[in-house]
ROZA-527666 format. One record per residue: residue number from 1; x, y, z of N, C-alpha, C in turn; residue in three letters. Coordinates in steps of 0.05 Angstrom, whole numbers. Layout:
BEGIN
 resi   n_xx   n_yy   n_zz  ca_xx  ca_yy  ca_zz   c_xx   c_yy   c_zz resn
  NUM      X      Y      Z      X      Y      Z      X      Y      Z  ALA
...
This chain:
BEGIN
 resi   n_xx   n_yy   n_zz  ca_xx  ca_yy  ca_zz   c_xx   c_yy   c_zz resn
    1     17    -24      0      0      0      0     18     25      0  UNK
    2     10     47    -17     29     71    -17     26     84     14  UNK
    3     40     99     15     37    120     36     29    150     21  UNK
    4     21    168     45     17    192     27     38    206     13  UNK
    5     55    207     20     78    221      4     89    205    -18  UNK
    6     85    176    -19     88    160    -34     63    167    -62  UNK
    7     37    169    -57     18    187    -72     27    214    -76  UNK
    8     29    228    -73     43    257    -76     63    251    -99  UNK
    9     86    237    -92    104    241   -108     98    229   -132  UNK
   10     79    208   -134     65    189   -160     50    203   -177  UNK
   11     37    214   -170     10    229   -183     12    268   -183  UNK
   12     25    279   -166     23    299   -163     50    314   -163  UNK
   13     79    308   -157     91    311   -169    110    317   -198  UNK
   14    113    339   -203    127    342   -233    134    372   -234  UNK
   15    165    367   -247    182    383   -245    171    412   -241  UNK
   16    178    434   -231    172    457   -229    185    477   -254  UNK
   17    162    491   -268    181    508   -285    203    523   -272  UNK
   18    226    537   -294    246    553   -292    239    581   -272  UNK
   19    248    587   -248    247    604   -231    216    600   -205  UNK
   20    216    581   -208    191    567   -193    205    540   -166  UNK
   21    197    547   -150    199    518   -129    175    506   -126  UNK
   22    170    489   -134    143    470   -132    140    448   -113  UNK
   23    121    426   -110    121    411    -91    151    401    -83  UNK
   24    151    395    -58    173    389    -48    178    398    -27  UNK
   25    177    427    -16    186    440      8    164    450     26  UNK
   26    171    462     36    144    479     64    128    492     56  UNK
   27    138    506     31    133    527      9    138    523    -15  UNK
   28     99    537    -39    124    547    -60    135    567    -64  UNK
   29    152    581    -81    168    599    -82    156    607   -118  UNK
   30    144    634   -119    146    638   -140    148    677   -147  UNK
   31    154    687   -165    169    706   -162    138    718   -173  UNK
   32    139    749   -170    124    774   -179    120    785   -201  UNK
   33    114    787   -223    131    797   -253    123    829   -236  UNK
   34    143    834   -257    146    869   -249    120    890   -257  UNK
   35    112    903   -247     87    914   -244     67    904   -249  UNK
   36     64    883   -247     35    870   -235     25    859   -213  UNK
   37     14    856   -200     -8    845   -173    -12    813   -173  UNK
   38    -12    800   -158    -18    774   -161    -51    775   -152  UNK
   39    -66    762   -167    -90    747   -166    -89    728   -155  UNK
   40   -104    722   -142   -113    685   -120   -141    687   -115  UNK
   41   -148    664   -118   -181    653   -117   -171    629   -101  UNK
   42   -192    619    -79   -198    588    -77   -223    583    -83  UNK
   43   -226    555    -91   -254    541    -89   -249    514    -75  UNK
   44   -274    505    -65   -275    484    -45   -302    477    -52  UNK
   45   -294    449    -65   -313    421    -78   -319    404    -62  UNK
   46   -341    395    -53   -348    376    -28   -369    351    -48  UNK
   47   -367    330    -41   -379    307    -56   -406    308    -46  UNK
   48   -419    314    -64   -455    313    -49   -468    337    -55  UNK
   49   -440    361    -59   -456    386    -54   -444    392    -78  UNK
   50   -423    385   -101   -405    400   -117   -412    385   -140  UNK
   51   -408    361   -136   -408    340   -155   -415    319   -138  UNK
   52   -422    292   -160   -436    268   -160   -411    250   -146  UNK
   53   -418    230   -134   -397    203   -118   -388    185   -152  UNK
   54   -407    184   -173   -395    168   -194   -389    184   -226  UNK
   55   -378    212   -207   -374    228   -226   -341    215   -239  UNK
   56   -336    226   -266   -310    210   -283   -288    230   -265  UNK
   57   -264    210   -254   -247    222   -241   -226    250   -259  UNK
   58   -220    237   -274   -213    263   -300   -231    278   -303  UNK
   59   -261    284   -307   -271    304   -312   -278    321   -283  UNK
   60   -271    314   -263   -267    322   -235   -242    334   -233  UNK
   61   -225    324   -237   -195    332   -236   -194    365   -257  UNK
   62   -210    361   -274   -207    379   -302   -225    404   -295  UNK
   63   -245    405   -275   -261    417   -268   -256    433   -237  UNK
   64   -231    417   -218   -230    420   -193   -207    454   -201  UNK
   65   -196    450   -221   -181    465   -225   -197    487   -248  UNK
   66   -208    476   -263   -233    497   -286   -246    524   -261  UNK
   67   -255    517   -249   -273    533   -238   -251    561   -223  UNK
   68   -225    548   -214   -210    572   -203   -198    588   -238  UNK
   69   -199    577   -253   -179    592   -269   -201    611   -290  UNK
   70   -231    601   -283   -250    619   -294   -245    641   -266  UNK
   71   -245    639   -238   -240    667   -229   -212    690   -244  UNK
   72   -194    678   -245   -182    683   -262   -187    707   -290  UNK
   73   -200    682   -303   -209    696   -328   -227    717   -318  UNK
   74   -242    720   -300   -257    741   -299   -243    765   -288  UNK
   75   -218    769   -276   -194    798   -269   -175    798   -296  UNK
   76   -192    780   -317   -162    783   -340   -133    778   -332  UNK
   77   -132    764   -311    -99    749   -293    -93    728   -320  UNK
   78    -60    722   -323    -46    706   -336    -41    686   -308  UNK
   79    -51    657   -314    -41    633   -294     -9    634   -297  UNK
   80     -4    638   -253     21    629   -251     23    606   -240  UNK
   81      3    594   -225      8    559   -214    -15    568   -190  UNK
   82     -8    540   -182    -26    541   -169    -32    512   -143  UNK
   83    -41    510   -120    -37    488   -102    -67    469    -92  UNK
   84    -65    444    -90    -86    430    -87    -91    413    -58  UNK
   85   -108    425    -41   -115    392    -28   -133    368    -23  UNK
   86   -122    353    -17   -146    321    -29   -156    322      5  UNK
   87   -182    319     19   -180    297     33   -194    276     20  UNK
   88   -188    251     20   -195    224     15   -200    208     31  UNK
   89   -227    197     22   -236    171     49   -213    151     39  UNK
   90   -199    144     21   -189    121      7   -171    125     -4  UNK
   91   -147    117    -12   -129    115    -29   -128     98    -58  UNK
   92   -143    106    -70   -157     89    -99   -137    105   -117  UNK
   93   -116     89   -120    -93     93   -137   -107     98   -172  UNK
   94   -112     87   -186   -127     89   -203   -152    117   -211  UNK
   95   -171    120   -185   -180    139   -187   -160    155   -183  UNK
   96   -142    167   -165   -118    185   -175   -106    187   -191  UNK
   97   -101    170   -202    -82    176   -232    -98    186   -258  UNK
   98   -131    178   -254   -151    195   -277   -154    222   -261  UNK
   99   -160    222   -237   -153    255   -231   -132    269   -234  UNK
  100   -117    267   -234    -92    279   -236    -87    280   -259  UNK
  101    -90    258   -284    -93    265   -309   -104    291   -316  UNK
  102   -138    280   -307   -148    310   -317   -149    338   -309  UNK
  103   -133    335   -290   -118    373   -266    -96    382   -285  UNK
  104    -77    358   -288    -51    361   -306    -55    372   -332  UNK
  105    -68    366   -348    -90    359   -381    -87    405   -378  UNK
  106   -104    408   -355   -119    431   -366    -99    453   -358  UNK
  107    -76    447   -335    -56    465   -322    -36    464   -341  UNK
  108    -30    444   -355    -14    446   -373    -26    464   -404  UNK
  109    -58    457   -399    -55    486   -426    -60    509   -420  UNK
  110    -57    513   -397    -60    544   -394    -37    557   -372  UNK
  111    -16    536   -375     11    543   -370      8    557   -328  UNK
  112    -14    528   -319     -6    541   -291     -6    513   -279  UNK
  113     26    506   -271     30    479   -253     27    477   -230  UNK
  114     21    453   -222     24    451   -191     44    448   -166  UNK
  115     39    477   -158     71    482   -146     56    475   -110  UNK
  116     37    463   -107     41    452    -70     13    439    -67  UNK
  117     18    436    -40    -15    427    -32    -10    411    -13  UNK
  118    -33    392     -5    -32    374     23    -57    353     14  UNK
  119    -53    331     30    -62    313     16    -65    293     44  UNK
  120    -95    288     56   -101    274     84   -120    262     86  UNK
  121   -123    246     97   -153    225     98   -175    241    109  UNK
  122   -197    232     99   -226    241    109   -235    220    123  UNK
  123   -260    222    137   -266    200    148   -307    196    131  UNK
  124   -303    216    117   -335    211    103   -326    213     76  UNK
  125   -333    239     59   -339    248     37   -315    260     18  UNK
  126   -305    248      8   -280    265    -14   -285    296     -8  UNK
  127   -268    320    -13   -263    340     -9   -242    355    -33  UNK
  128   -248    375    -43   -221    380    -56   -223    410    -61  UNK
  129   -196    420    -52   -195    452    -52   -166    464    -70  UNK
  130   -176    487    -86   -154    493   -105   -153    520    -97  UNK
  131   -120    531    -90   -122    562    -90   -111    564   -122  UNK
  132   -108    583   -133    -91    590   -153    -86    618   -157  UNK
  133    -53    627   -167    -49    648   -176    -38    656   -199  UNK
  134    -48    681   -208    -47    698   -224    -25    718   -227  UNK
  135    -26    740   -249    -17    757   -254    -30    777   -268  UNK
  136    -27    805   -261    -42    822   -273    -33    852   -271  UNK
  137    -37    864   -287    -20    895   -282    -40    913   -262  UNK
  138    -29    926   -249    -40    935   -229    -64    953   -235  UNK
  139    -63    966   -258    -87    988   -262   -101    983   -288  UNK
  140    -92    956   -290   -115    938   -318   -136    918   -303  UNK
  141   -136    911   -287   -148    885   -279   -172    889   -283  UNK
  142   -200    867   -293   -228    876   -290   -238    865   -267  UNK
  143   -258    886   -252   -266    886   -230   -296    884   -232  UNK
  144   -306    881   -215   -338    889   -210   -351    902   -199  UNK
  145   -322    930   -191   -336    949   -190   -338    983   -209  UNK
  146   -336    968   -233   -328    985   -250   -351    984   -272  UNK
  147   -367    974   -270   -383    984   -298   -401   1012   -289  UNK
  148   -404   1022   -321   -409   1045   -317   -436   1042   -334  UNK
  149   -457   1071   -331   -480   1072   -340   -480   1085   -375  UNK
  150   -492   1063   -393   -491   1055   -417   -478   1042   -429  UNK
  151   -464   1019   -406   -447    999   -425   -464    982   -432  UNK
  152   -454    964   -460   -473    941   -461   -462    918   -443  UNK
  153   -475    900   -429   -478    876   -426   -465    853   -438  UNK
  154   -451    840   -433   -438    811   -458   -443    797   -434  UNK
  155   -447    765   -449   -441    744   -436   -425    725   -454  UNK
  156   -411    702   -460   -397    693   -474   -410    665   -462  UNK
  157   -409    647   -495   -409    619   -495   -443    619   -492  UNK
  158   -458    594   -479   -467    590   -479   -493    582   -446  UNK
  159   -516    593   -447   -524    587   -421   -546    565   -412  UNK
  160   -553    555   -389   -570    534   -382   -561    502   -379  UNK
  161   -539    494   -403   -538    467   -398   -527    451   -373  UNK
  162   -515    471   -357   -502    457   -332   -516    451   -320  UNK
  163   -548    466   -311   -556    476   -285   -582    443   -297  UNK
  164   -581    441   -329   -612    426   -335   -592    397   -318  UNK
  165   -561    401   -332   -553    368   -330   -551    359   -295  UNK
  166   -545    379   -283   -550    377   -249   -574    369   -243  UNK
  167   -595    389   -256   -625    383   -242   -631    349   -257  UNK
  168   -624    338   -273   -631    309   -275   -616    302   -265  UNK
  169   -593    305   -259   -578    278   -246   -587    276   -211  UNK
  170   -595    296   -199   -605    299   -177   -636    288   -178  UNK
  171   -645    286   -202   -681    281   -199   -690    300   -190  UNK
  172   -690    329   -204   -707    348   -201   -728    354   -233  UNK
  173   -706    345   -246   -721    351   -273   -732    316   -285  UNK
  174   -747    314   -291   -758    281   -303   -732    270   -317  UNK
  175   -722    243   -309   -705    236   -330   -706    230   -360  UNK
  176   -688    238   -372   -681    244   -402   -660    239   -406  UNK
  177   -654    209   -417   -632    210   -428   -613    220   -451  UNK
  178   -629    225   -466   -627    248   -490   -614    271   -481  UNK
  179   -627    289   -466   -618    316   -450   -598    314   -435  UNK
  180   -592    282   -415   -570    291   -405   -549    286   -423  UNK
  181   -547    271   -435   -527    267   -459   -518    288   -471  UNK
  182   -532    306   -484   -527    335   -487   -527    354   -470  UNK
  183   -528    355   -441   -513    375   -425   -498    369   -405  UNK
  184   -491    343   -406   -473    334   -379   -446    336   -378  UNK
  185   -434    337   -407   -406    355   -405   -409    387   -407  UNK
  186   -427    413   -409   -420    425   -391   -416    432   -363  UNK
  187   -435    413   -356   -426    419   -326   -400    402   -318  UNK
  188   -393    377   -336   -374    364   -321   -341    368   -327  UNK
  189   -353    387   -354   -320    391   -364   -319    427   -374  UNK
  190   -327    445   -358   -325    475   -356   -296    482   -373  UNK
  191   -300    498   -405   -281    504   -404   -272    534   -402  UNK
  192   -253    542   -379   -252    572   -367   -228    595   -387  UNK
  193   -254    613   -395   -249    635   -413   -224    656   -410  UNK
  194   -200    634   -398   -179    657   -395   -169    661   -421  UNK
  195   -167    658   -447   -148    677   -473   -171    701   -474  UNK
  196   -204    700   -466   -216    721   -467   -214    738   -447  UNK
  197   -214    734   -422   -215    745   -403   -189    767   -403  UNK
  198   -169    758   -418   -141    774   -418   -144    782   -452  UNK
  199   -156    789   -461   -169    799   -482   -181    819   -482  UNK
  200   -196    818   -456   -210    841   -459   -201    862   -440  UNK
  201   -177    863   -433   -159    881   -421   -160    911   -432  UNK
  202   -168    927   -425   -169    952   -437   -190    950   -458  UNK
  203   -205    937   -456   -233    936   -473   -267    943   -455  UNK
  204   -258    916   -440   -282    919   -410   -282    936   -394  UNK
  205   -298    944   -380   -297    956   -357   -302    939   -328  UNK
  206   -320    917   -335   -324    903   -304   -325    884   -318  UNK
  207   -322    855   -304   -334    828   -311   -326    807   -285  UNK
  208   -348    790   -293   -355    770   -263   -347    738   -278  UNK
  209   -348    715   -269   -354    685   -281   -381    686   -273  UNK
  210   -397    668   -286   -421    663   -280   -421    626   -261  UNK
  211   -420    639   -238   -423    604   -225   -443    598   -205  UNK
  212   -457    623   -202   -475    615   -185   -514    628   -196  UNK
  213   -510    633   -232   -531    644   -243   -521    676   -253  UNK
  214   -534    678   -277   -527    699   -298   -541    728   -272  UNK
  215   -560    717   -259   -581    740   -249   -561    750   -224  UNK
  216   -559    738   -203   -543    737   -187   -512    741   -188  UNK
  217   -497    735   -210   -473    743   -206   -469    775   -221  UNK
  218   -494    780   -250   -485    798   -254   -503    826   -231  UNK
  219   -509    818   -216   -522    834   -187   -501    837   -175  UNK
  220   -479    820   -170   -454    829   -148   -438    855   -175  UNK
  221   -438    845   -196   -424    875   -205   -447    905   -204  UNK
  222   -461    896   -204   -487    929   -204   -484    933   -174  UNK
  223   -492    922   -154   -480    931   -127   -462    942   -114  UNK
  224   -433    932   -129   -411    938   -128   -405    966   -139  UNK
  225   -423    969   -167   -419    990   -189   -435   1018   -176  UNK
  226   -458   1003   -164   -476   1020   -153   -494   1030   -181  UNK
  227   -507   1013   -202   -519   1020   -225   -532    994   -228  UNK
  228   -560    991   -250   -578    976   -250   -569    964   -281  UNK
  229   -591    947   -286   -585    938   -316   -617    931   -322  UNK
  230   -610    917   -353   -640    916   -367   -624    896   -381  UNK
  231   -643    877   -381   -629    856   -402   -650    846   -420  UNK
  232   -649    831   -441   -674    823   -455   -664    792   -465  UNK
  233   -695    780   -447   -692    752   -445   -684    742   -471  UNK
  234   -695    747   -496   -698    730   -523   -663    736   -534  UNK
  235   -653    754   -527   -623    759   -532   -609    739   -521  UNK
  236   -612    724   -495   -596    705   -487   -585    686   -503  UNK
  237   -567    672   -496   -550    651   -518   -555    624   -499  UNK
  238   -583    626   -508   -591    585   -484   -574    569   -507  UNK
  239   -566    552   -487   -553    518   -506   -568    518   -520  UNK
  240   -572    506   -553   -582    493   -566   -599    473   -548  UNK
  241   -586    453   -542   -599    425   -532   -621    441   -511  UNK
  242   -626    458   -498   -652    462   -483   -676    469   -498  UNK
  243   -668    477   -528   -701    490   -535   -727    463   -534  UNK
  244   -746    484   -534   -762    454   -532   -770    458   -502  UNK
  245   -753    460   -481   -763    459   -455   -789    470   -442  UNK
  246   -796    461   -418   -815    483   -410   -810    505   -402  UNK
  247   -828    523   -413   -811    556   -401   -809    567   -377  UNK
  248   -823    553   -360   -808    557   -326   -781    550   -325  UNK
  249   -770    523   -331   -752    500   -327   -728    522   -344  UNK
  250   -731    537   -370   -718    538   -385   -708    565   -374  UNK
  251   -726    582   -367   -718    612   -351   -696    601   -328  UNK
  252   -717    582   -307   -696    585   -286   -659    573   -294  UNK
  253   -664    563   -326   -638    543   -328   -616    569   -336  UNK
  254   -632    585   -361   -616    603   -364   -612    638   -349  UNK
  255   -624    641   -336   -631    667   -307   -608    661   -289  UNK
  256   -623    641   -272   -608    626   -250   -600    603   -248  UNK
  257   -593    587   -278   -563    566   -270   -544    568   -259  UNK
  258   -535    562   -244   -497    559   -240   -485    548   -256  UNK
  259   -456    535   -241   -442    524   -258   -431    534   -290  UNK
  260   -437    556   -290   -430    556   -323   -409    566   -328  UNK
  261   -390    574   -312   -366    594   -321   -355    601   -346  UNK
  262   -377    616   -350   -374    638   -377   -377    662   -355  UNK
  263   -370    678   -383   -360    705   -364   -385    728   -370  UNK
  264   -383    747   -354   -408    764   -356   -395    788   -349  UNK
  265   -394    816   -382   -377    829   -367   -392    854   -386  UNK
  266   -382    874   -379   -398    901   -391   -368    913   -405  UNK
  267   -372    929   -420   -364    950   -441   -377    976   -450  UNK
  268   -358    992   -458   -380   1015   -467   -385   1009   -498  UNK
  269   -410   1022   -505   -430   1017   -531   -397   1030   -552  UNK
  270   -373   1046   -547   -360   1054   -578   -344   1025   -570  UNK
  271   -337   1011   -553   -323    981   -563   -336    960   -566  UNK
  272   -356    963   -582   -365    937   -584   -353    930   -609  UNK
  273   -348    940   -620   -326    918   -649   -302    904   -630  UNK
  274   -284    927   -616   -269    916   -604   -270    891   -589  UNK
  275   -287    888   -578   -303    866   -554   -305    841   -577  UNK
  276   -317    843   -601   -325    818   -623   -293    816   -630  UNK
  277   -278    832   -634   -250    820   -644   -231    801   -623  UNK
  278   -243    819   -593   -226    803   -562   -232    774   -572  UNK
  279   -257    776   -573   -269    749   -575   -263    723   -603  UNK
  280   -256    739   -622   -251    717   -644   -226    713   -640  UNK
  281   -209    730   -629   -183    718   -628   -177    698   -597  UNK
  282   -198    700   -583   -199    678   -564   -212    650   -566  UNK
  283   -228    658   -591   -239    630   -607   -266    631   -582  UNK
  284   -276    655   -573   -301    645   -561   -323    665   -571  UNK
  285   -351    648   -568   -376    658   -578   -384    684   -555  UNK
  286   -390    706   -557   -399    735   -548   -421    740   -554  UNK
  287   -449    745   -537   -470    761   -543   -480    776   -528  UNK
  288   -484    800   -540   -495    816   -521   -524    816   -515  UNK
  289   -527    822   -486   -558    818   -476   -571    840   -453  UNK
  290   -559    849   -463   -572    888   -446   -547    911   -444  UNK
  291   -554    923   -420   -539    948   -416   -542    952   -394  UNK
  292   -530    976   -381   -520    982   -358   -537   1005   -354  UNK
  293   -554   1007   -331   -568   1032   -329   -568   1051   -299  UNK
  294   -569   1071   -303   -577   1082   -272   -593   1076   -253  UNK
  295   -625   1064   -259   -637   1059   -246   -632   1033   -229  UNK
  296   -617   1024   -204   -614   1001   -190   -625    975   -197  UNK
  297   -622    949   -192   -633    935   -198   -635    918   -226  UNK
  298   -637    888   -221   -648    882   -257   -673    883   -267  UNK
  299   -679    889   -296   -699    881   -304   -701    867   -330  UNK
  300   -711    847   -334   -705    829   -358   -731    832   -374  UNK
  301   -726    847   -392   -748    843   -415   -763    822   -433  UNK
  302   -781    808   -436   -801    789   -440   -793    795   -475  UNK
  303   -805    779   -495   -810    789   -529   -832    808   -534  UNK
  304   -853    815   -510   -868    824   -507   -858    859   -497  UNK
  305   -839    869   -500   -829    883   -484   -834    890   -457  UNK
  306   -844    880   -443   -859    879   -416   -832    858   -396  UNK
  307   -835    869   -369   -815    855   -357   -821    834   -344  UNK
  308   -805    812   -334   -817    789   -328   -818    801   -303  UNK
  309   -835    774   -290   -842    778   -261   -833    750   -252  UNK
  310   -821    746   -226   -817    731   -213   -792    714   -232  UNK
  311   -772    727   -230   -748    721   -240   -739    701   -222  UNK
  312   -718    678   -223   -703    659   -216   -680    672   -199  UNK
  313   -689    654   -168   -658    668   -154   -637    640   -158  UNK
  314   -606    659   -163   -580    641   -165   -580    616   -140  UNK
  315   -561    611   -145   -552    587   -123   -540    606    -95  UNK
  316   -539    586    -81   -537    595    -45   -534    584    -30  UNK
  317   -516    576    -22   -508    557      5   -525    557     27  UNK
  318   -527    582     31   -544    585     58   -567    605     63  UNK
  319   -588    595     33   -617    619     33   -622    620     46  UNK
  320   -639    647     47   -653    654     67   -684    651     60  UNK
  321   -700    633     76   -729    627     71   -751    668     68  UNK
C-alpha cells in the first residue's frame, strides 16, 4: 500500500518550471513579474454538494481546477500555478491517476503547474480545494466594480446546460436520457475563458464568471458599481440542446443556472467591435444581452417588451427562507 507522500510524489509531483519551487518544500516559491499584482481565488468542492460520488475522475480533476482559473479569467490574470488539497476517504490509486490526469491535461494548457498542496484522509466524503495564482497589471485588472451607465452587457459561450444536466442527475427535472447526454459535459468539463478574459484588457470595464446564475452574479457587479441593468430575455444565448423545454424549467436554467463559467462582463457601446474581435481571437462565442443603467436593480425584458415577473434566484449555500 502507498503512503501519502508516496501518492504525492506518484500522481502529483512534476518538475517545477524555470524560476519556480514547486512541490517538495514547506513552500512554493514563485516570483512577482514586475508591475503586476498577483490574483488568487480558492474554491472548495465537497462530494454531495459540488459533484456526484460516480462522477469520471478526469472530468473532476479537469473541473477541480476549471472553476478557479475561470476566477481568473474574470480579473483578466495570466495563470502562474497554483496548489491543491485532497482529503480522501481512500487511497484508490487508479482513481488518482484519472484525476490527476485530468488537473494536469488543463494546467498544462494554460501554463499554470502545480507548485504545492496537502493531501489527508477524510473520514466521510472526498473534499477538494484549489487556490490559484495569477498575474495582472495593477491598473488593468477587470473588477466588478467598474461598470459604468450605458455599457452594453456581454455574456460569452453558452447558457442553461449545466444547471438542466444537475437538475436530472439529482431528480429534479424528469429523466431524459437524451438531454442529459447533451448537457452533462458542460457541467462536467467547464471550459474557463482565460485567452478572453485577458483579451478584454483595456476593452471591458467590469466582468464576473457566472457560477452561481447569470441574475445573481451579474447583481454582485451592479452593487458593487452602484448601477442597475436591463437585459432582454430572447437575446440570451440558451444551449441549443434546451429549446423545446418548458418555459419555467428553461428561464430558471438560463436566469439562474450555476455552474457555467462563462464570463459576464460590460463595455461601453464605442467598443463593441473591439469586444467581437477580443473574442474571435480567443476562439469564443460573445452576445450581447442588455446594458447598464442608472436605475438600480435588474430588469429582464419578455418578447413582449414587458418585464418578467418573478425572476429565478441564483444558487446559495445558505438561503434565506
Amino acid at each position: 500500500m502507498s503512503s501519502e507522500f508516496d501518492l504525492i510524489a506518484r500522481y502529483f509531483t512534476r518538475p517545477a518550471p524555470a524560476g519556480l519551487l514547486g512541490v517538495g518544500d514547506d513552500c512554493a516559491l514563485f516570483p512577482v513579474p514586475a508591475g503586476m499584482h498577483i490574483a488568487t481565488s480558492t474554491d472548495l468542492l465537497i462530494e454531495g454538494r459540488h459533484f456526484f460520488p460516480d462522477v469520471d475522475p478526469r472530468a473532476l480533476g479537469h473541473k477541480s481546477l476549471a472553476v478557479n482559473l475561470s476566477d481568473l479569467a474574470a480579473m483578466g490574470a495570466r495563470p502562474v500555478g497554483c496548489v491543491l488539497g485532497l482529503a480522501l476517504p481512500q487511497a484508490n490509486e487508479p482513481w488518482l491517476a484519472a484525476f490527476a490526469q485530468g488537473f494536469h491535461a488543463l494546467a498544462d494548457m494554460h501554463g499554470c503547474p502545480l507548485i504545492g498542496g496537502d493531501t489527508t484522509r477524510s473520514p466521510h466524503d472526498l473534499a477538494i480545494s484549489v487556490t490559484i495564482f495569477g498575474a495582472v497589471a495593477a491598473d488593468r485588472a477587470l473588477r466588478r466594480d467598474a461598470a459604468q451607465v450605458g455599457d452594453e452587457i456581454w455574456v460569452s459561450g453558452t447558457l442553461g446546460a449545466a444547471d438542466v444536466a444537475y437538475r436530472l442527475l439529482d431528480g429534479h427535472l424528469p429523466a431524459d436520457a437524451t438531454l442529459l447526454a447533451a448537457t452533462r459535459r458542460a457541467l462536467e468539463w467547464p471550459e474557463p475563458r482565460v485567452a478572453l478574459g485577458q483579451g478584454l484588457l483595456g476593452v471591458a470595464h467590469a466582468a464576473i464568471d457566472i457560477s452561481d446564475g447569470l441574475l445573481q452574479d451579474l447583481g454582485h457587479i451592479l452593487s458593487a458599481s452602484r448601477v442597475g441593468a436591463q437585459l432582454h430575455y430572447d437575446a440570451m444565448p440558451v444551449a441549443p440542446a434546451l429549446h423545446g423545454m418548458p418555459p419555467a424549467a428553461l428561464t430558471q436554467a438560463v436566469l439562474g443556472g450555476g455552474d457555467v463559467y462563462e464570463l459576464c462582463f460590460t463595455a461601453a457601446a464605442d467598443q463593441h467591435d473591439q469586444v467581437l474581435s477580443a473574442a474571435a481571437r480567443a476562439g469564443a462565442a460573445v452576445t450581447r444581452v442588455g446594458h447598464i443603467t442608472q436605475t438600480p436593480g435588474v430588469v429582464v425584458l419578455g418578447a413582449d417588451g414587458q418585464p418578467l415577473s418573478a425572476l429565478p434566484r441564483g444558487f446559495d449555500h445558505f438561503p434565506v427562507s
